[in-house]
KOLLO-323546 format. One record per residue (C-alpha): residue number from 1; x, y, z. Coordinates in Angstrom, 1 decimal. Layout:
<pts>
> NUM | X | Y | Z
...
</pts>
This chain:
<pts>
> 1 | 1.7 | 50.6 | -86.1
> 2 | 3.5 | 49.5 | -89.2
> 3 | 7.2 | 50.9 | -88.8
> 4 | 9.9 | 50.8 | -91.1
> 5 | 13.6 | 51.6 | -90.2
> 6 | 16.1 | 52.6 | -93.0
> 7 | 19.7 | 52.4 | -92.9
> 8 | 22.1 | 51.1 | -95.6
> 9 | 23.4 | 48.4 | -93.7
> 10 | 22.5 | 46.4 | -90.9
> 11 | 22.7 | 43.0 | -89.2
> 12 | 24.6 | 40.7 | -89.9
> 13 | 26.9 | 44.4 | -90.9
> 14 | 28.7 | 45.2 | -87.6
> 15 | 28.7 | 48.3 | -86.6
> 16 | 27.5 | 51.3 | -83.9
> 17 | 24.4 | 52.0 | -85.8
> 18 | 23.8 | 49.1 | -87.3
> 19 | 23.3 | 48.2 | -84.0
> 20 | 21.4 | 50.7 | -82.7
> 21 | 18.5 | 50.5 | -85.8
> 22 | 18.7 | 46.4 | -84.7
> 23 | 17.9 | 47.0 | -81.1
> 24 | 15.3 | 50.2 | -82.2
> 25 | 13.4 | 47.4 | -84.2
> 26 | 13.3 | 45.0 | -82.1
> 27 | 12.1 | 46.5 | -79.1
> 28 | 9.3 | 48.2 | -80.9
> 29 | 8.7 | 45.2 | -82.2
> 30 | 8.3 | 43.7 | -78.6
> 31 | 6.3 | 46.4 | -78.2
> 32 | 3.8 | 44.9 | -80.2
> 33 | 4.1 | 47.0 | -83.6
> 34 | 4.9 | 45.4 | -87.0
> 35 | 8.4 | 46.3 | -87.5
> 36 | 10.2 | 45.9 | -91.1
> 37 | 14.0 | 47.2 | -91.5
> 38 | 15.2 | 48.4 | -95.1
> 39 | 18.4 | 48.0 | -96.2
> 40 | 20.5 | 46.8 | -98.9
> 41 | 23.0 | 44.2 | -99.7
> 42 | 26.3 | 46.2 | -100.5
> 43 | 28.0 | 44.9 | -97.5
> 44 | 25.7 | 41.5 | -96.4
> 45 | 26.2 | 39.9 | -99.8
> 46 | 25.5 | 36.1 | -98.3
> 47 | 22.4 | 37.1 | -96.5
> 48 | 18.8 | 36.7 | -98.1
> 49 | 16.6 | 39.6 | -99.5
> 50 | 13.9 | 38.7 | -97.3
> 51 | 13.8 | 37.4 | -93.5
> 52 | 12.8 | 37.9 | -90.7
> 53 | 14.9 | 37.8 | -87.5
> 54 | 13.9 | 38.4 | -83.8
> 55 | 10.6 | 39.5 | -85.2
> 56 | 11.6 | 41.9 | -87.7
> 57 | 11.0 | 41.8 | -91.2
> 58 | 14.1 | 42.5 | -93.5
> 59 | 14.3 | 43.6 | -96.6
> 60 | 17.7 | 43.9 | -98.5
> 61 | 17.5 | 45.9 | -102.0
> 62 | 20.0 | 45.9 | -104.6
> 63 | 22.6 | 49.0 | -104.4
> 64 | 25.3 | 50.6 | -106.1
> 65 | 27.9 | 52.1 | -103.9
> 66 | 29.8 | 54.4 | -104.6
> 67 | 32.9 | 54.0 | -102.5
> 68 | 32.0 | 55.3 | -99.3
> 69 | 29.0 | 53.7 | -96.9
> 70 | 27.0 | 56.8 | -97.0
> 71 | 27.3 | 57.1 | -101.0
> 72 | 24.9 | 53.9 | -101.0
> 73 | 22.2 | 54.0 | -104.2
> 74 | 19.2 | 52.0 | -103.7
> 75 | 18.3 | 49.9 | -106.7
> 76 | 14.5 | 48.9 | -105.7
> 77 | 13.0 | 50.8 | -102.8
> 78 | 10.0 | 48.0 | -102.3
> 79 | 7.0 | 50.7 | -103.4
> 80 | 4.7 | 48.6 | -101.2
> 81 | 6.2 | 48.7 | -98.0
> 82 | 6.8 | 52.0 | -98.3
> 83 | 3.0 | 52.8 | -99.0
> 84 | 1.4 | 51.1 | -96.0
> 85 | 3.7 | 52.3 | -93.9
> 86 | 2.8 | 54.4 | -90.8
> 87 | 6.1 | 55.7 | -90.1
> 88 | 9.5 | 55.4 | -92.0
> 89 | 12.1 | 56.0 | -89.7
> 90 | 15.7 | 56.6 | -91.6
> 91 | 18.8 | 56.8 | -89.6
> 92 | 21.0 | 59.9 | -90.8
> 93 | 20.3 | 62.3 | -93.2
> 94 | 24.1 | 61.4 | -94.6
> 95 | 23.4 | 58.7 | -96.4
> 96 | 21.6 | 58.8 | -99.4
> 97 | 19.9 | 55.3 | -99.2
> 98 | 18.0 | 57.0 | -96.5
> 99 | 17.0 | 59.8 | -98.3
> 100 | 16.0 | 58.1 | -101.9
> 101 | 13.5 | 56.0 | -100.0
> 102 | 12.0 | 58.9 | -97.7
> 103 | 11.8 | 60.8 | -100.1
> 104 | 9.4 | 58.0 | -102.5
> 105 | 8.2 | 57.4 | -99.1
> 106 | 6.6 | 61.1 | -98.5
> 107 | 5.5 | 61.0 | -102.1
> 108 | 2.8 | 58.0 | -101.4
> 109 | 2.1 | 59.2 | -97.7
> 110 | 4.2 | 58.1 | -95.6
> 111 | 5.4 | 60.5 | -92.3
> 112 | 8.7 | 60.7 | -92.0
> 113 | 11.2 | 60.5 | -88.9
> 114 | 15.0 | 61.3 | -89.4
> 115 | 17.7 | 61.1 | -86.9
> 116 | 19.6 | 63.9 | -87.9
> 117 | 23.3 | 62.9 | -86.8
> 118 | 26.7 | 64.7 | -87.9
> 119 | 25.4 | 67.9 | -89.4
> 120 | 27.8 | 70.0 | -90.7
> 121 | 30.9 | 67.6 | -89.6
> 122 | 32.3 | 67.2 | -92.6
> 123 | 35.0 | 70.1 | -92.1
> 124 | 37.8 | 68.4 | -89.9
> 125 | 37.8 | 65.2 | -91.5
> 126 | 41.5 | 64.5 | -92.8
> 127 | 40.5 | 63.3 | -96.3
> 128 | 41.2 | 66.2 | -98.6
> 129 | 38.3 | 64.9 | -100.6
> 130 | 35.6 | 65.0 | -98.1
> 131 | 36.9 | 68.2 | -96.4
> 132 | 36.5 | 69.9 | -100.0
> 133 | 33.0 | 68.2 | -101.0
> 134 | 31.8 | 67.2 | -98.1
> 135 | 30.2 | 70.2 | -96.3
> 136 | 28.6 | 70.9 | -99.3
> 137 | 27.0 | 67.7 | -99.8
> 138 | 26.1 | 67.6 | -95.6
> 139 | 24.6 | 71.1 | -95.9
> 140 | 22.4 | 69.8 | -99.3
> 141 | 21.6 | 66.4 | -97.7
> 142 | 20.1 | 68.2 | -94.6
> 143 | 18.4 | 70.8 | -96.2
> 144 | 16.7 | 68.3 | -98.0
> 145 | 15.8 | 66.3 | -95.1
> 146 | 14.3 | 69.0 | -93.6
> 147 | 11.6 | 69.1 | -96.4
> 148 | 10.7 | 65.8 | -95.8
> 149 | 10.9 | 65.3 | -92.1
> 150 | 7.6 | 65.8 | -90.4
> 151 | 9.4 | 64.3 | -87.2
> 152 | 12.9 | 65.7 | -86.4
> 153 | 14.8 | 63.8 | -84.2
> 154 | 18.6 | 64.3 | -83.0
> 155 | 20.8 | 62.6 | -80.3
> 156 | 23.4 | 65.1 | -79.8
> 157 | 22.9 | 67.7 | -78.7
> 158 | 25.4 | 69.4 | -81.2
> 159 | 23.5 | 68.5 | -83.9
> 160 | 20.6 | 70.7 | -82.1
> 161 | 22.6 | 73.1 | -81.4
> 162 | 23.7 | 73.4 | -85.4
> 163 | 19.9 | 72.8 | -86.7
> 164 | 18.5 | 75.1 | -84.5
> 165 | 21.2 | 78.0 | -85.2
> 166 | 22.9 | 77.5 | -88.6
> 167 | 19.6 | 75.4 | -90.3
> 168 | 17.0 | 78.0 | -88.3
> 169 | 14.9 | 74.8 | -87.2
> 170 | 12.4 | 76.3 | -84.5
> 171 | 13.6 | 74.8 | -80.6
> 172 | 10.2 | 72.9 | -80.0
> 173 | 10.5 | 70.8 | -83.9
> 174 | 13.6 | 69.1 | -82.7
> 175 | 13.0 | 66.1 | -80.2
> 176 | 16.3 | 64.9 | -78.5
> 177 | 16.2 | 60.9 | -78.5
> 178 | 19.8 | 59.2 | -77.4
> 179 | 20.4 | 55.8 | -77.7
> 180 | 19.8 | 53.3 | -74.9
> 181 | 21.7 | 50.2 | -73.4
> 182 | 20.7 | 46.7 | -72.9
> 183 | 19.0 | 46.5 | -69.3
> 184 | 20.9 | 44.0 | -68.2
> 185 | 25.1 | 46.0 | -68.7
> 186 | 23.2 | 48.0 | -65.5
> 187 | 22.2 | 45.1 | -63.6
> 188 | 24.6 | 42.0 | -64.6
> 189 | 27.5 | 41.2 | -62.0
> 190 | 30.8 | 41.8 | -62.7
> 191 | 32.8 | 39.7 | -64.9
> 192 | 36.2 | 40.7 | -64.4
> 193 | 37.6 | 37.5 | -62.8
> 194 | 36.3 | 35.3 | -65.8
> 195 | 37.6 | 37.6 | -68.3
> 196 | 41.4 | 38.4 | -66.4
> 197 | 41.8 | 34.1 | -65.9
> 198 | 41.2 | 33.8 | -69.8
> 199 | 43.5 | 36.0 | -71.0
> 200 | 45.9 | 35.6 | -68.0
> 201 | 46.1 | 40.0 | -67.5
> 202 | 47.0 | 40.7 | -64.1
> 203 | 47.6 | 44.4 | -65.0
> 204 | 45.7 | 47.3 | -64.8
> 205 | 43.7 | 48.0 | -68.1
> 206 | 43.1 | 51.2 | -70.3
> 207 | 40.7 | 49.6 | -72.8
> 208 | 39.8 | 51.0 | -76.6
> 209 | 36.2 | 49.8 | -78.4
> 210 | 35.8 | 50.8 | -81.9
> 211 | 36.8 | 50.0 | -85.3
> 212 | 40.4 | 49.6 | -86.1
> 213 | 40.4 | 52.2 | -88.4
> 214 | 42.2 | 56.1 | -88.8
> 215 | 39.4 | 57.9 | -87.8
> 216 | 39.1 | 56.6 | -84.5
> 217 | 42.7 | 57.5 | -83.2
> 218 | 44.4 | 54.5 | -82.4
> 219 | 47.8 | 55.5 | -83.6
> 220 | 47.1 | 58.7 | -80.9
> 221 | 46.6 | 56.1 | -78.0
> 222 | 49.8 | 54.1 | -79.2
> 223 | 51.7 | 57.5 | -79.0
> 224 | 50.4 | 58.3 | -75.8
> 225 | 51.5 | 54.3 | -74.0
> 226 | 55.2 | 55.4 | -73.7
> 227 | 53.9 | 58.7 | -71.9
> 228 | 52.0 | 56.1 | -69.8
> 229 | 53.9 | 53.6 | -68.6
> 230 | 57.1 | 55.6 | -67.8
> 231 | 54.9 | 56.4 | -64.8
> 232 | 53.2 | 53.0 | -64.6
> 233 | 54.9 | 50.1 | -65.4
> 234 | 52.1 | 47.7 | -64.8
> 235 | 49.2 | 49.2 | -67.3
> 236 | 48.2 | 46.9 | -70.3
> 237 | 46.3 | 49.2 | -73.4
> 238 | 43.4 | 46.7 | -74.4
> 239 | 42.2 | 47.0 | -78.2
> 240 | 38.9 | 45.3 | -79.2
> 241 | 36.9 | 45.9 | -82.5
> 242 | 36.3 | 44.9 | -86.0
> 243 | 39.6 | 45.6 | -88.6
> 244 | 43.2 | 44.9 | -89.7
> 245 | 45.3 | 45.3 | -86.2
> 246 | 48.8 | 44.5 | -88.4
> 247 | 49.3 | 48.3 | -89.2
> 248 | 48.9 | 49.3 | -85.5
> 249 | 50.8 | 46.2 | -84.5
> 250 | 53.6 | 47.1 | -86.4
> 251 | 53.3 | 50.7 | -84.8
> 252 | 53.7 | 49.4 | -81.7
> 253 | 56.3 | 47.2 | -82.2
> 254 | 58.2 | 50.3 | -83.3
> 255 | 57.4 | 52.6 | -80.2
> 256 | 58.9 | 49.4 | -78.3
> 257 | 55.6 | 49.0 | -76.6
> 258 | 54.2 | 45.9 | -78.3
> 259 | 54.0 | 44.1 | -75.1
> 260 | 51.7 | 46.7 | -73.8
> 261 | 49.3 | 46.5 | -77.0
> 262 | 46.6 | 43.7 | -76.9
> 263 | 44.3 | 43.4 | -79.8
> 264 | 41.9 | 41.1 | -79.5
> 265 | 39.6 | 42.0 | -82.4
> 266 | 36.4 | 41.3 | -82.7
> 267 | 35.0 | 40.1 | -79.6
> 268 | 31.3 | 38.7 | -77.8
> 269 | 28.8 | 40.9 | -76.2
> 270 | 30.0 | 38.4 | -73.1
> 271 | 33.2 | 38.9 | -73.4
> 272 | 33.4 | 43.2 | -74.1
> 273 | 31.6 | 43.1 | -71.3
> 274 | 34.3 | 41.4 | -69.1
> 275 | 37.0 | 43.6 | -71.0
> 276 | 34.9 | 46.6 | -69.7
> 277 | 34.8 | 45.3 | -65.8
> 278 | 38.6 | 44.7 | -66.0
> 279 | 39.4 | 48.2 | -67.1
> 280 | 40.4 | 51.6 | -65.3
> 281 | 38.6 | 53.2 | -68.3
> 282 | 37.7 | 53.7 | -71.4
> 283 | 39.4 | 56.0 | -74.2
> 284 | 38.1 | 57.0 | -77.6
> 285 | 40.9 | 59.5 | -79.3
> 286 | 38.8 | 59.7 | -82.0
> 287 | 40.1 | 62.8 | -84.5
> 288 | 37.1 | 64.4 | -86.4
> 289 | 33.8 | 65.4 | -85.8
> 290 | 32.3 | 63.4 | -88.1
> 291 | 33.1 | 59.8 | -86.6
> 292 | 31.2 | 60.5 | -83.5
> 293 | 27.7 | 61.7 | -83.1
> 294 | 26.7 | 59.2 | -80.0
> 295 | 29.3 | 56.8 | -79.3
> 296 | 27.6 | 53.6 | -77.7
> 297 | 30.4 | 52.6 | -76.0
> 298 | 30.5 | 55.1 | -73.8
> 299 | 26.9 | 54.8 | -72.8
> 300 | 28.5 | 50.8 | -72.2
> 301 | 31.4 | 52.1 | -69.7
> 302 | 29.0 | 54.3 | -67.7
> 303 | 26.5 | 51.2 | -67.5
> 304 | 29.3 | 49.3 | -65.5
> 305 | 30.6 | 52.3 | -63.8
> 306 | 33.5 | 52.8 | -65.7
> 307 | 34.9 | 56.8 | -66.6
> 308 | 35.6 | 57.8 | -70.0
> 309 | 39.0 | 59.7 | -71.5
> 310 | 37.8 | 60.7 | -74.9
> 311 | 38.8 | 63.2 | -77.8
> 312 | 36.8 | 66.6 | -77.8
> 313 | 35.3 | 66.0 | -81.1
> 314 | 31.6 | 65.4 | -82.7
> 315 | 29.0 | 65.0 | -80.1
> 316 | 31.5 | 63.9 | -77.2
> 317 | 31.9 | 67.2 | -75.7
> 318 | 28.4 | 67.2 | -75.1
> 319 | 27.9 | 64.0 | -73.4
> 320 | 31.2 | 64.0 | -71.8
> 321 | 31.3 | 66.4 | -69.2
> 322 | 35.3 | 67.2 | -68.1
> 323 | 36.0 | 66.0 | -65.0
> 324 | 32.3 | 64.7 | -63.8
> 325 | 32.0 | 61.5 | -65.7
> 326 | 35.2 | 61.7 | -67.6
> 327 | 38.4 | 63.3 | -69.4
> 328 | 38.1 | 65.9 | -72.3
> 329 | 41.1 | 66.3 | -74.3
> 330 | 42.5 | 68.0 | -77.5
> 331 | 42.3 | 65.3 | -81.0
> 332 | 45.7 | 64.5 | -81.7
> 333 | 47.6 | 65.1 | -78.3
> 334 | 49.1 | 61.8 | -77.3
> 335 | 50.7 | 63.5 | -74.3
> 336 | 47.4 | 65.5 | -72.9
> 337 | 45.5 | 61.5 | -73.5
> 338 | 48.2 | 60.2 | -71.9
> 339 | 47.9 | 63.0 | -68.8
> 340 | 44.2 | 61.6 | -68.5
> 341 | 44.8 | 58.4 | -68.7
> 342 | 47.5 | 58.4 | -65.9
> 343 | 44.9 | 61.0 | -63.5
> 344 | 42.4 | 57.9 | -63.4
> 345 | 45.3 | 55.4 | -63.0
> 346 | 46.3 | 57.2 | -60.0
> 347 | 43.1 | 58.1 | -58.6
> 348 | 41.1 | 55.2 | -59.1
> 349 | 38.4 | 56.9 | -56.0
> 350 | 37.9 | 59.7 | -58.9
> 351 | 37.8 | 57.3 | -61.5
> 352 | 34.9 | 55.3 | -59.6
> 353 | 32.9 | 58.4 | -59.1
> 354 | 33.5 | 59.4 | -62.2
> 355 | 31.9 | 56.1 | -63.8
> 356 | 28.8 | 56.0 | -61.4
> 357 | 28.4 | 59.6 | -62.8
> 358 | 27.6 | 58.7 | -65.9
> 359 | 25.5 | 55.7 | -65.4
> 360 | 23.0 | 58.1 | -63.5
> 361 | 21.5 | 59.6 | -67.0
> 362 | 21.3 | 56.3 | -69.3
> 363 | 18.4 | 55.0 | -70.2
> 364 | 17.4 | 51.5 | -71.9
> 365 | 16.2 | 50.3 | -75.1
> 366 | 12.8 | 49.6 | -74.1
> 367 | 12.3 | 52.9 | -72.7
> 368 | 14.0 | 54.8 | -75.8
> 369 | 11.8 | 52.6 | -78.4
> 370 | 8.4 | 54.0 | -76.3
> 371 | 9.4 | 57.2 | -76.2
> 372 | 10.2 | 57.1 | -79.9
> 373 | 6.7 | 55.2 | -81.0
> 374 | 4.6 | 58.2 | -79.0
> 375 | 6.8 | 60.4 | -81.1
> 376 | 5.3 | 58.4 | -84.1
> 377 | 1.8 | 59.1 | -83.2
> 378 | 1.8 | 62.2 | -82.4
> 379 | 2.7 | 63.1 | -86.3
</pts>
């Protein structure tokens, strides 16, 4: 088959599904299928418009953007890719790259897969602006997907819930698809002791894996450390992900608990994987609905057996299931994160079953890229 995946950014762009479209290609394209990745240059400025890398064929168009990631205008939309195409595959109905080139793409006969992902999740997000104009633009920007789509895909099972109920989308036209994990985070042995002698940590350690940005709840955790360690003196709060870490720093600094904040920013696969064996858990405080449809670091923790303590927001609620493989709390409760945290700190038996919990229902990116090409043939 021919496949082309959509996104308006991608590697060497780092981010959570950026990633996922990058191991999505290149596992189909493992597979054996000709696999070409669409994109554009807004935020990989240095790269080339054409190349091919791992055995994928990129193409970068020229884009305006307007502001925001999602708000991304294609310039060209490379009119004869999109024609011998088999399948185009576009990662969220959200942005409008991905719905531009679909949209051409239908028009010369294409089929068209979406991965539906944060329907309707405009509505608690703190910017004014997008709470005001937002939902209306989601509700268009699915509507019009749903014209388009002749495969339907989802990996929450919120976003199901919302397209089926809200979107009348019959049960048996959505497919749920997660995302996978490398094969080896369930197999590789631990690297705790290599990671702990380089950065000289002989405490326990509550680990954060995200961007450094708002959205994601970092100023909650900081609130929640002094909560912590008046319990547990010897707990170190590890921060790792692309961003600016002075503004959280500085926060920190002023809760008097800057010894107990380690950002270490953007870090190896190798090396987040060490950071992961080291911890008790994992927490995302994330804040709105909108910043997490599938979070891929959790599907990381549970692949070494680690729980998760995360905000009951976007698609976490449904993945996360309190007190079996992790902690639900409320958004913007530093106390009720720092209760969870401190449960697994004390209970590290619970925390243990918790983790193993979770690692039962992954599965990897080999198997999710088959299941997705059958998908492809059977439209």
């Amino acid at each position: 088959m021919k496949i082309v995946h959509t996104y308006h950014s991608y590697y060497p762009v780092l981010g959570g599904l950026e990633k996922v479209v990058q191991k999505l290609a290149e596992e189909q394209a493992k597979l054996g299928h000709e696999v070409h990745v669409i994109t554009s240059y807004s935020s990989a400025k240095d790269s080339p418009a054409e190349e091919e890398l791992n055995n994928v064929y990129v193409h970068r168009v020229k884009a305006w953007r307007l502001h925001y990631p999602d708000l991304t205008i294609p310039r060209g939309l490379n009119e004869s890719l999109l024609k011998e195409a088999d399948v185009v595959h576009a990662h969220s109905q959200n942005s409008l790259f991905n719905m531009i080139i679909v949209k051409r793409a239908k028009s010369m006969g294409a089929k068209i897969a979406i991965h539906f992902m944060a329907v309707n999740a405009f509505k608690d997000h703190p910017s004014v602006l997008v709470r005001s104009l937002g939902p209306m633009y989601g509700e268009w920007m699915v509507k019009e997907a749903l014209k388009v789509a002749d495969l339907k895909l989802v990996k929450s099972f919120r976003d199901m819930m919302i397209l089926r109920d809200i979107f009348e989308v019959k049960a048996n036209d959505l497919h749920y698809v997660p995302d996978g994990v490398n094969e080896e985070l369930l197999t590789m042995p631990s690297l705790e002791s290599e990671f702990r002698r380089r950065y000289n940590l002989n405490d326990d350690i509550v680990l954060f894996i995200g961007r450094l940005h708002p959205l994601k709840g970092i100023e909650v955790l900081l609130k929640a450390i002094p909560y912590v360690i008046r319990e547990k003196q010897n707990v170190k709060f590890v921060f790792i992900g692309p961003g600016n870490p002075k503004r959280y720093i500085r926060i920190a600094n002023k809760l008097g608990i800057g010894d107990r904040a380690l950002f270490l920013g953007f870090v190896d696969e190798h090396t987040k994987m060490g950071t992961i064996d080291s911890s008790v858990c994992l927490v995302l405080p994330s804040i709105c609905d909108y910043v997490e449809v599938y979070p891929m670091v959790i599907s990381e923790a549970w692949a070494r057996g680690k729980p998760v303590v995360a905000s009951s927001v976007g698609g976490i609620s449904y993945r996360v299931k309190h007190m079996v493989n992790g902690i639900l709390v409320p958004p913007k409760d530093p106390k009720a994160l720092a209760e969870a945290i401190l449960k697994l700190l004390e209970d590290r038996m619970l925390a243990t079953k918790m983790g193993l919990e979770g690692k039962r229902e992954l599965k990897t990116w080999s198997e999710v890229a088959s299941v997705l090409v059958n998908l492809y043939k059977g439209v």
